[in-house]
N, C-alpha and C positions, 0 to 999 in steps of 0.2 A: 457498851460504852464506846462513844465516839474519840478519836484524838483526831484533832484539827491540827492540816500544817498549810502552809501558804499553800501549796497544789494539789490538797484534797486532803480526805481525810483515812483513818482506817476504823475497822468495828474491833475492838478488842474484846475477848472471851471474860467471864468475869475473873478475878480474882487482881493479886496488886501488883499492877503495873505502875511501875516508875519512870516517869519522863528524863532520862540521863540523857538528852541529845544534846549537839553542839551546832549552832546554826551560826555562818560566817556569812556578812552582810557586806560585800564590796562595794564602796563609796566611790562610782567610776566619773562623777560629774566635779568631784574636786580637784582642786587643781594640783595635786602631786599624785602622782600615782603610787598605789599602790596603797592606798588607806583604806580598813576596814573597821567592823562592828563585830566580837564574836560574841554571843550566847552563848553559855554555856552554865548545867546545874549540876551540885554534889547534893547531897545528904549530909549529912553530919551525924558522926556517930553522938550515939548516949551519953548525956552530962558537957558535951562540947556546943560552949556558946560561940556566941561570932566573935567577942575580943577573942577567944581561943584560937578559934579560923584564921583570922586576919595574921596573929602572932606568927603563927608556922606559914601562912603562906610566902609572909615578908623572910622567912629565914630560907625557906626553899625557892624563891627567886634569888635572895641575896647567894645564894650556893652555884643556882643554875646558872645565871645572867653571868656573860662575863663583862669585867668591868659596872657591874649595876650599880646604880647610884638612885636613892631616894629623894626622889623633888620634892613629894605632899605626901602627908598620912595622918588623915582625920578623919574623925566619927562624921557621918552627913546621913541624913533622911532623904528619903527617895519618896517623896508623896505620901508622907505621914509612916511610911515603915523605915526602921533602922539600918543602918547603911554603915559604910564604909569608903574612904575615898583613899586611893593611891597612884601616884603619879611619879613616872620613874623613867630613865634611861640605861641604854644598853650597848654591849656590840654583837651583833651579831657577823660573825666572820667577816669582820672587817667593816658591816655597814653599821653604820649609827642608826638604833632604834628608840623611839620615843613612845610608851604606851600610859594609858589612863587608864583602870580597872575601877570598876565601884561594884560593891560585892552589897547586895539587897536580903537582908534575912526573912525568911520566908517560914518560920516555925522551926519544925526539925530540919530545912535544909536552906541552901543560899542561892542566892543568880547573881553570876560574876558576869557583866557586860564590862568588856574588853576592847577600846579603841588601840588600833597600833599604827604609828604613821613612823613612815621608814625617815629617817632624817630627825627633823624639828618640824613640828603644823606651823601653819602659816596660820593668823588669827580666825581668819573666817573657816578653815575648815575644824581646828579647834572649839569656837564657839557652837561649830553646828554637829560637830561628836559629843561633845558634851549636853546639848541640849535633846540630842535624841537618845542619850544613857538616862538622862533625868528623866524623861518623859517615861519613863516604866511607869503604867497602870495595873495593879492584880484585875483578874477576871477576865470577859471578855470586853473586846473590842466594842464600840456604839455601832448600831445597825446604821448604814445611809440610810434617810428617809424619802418615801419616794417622792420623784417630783424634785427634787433637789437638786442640783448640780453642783460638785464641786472641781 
């Protein structure tokens, strides 16, 4: 079995392999610095649905986060799969943190894409983390077709 990553791939032996990885997508063309995307997947254990997920991860940021404050917390679909939207501020050692999570249920487990922009976003870089947390497609990718140019 193959696993595919942006810079190639690996062959895995058989048996169950779980993809637990965390991939942090640095957003360096926006105009604040220091704004990212992170990936990342859990599992969920047995009889734990997503209202469940959602409930405990809001009480273990409201614990971590110092100063946390909840902006948004609504159910939202992500391209026909159920979701989750959260939008919330922080301090982090004195810097004002502002992050967007939307957590994707995925069967027995979830993908929580996580934008965090240090401060307040500015509209446009807002609209364009948002729009590429929505854009999550299951599967893979479309092949470019040849001859094409994009």
């Amino acid at each position: 079995m193959f696993y595919q990553m942006q810079e190639g791939y690996l062959t895995l032996s058989e048996g169950d392999w779980q993809d637990r990885s965390v991939h942090m997508l640095a957003a360096n063309h926006l105009p604040l610095k220091g704004i990212n995307v992170v990936v990342a997947r859990e599992a969920l254990p047995a009889g734990v649905g997503l209202a469940d997920y959602i409930a405990n991860q809001k009480s273990v940021l409201a614990k971590a986060l110092t100063t946390f404050k909840l902006l948004a917390d609504r159910a939202e679909s992500v391209n026909g799969m159920p979701g989750h939207y959260l939008e919330f501020t922080w301090d982090n050692a004195g810097n004002a943190m502002h992050q967007i999570i939307i957590v994707i249920s995925l069967k027995e487990s979830v993908l929580n894409l996580t934008a965090t922009t240090p401060g307040s976003p500015d509209e446009r870089s807002r609209a364009e983390l948002l729009a590429v947390m929505k854009s999550f497609q299951s599967g893979h990718a479309p092949q470019p077709q040849e001859g094409v140019v994009k």
